[in-house]
C-alpha positions in Angstrom: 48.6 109.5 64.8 50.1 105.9 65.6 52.7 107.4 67.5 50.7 109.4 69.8 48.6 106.4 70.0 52.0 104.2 71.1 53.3 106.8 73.6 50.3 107.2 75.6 49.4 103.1 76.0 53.6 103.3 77.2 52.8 106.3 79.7 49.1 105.0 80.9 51.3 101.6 82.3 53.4 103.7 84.1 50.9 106.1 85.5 49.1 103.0 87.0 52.2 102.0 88.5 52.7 105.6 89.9 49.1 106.1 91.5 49.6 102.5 92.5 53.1 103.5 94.6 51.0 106.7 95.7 48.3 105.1 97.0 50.7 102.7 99.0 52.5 105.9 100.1 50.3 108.4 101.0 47.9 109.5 103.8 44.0 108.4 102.4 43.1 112.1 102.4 46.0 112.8 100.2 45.7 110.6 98.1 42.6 111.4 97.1 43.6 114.5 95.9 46.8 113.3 94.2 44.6 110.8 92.0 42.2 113.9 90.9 45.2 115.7 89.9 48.0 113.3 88.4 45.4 112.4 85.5 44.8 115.8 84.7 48.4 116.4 84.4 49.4 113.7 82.5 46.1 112.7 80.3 43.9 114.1 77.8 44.0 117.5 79.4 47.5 117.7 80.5 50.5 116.1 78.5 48.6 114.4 75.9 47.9 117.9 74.3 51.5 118.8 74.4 52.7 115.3 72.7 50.5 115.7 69.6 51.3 119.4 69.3 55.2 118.3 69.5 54.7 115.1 66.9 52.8 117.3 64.8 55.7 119.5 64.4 58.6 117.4 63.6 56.4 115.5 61.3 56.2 119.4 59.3 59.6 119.9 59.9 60.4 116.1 58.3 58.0 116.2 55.4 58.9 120.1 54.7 
């Protein structure tokens, strides 16, 4: 899956810009636990998942 492949390099850039502006933000102790969570929420385990499901299906729906 190329695409998947393309969206998540495009989202891991922006994540490291997030948890960079986080990190700059937010109290050391928060922090902390906002950089355990945001990757589980938006990696492998979280909206990676959901991408491939959703490419998946409209590459059925395309192909028939």
């Amino acid at each position: 899956m190329m695409v998947l492949y393309a969206i998540c390099e495009a989202l891991n850039t922006h994540k490291r810009r997030v948890l960079e502006s986080a990190e700059l933000s937010l109290p050391a102790e928060r922090f902390a636990v906002f950089r355990k969570m945001f990757p589980g929420e938006f990696g492998r385990n979280g909206v990676e998942p959901e991408l491939a499901r959703i490419i998946a299906e409209h590459d059925e729906k395309r192909n028939g």
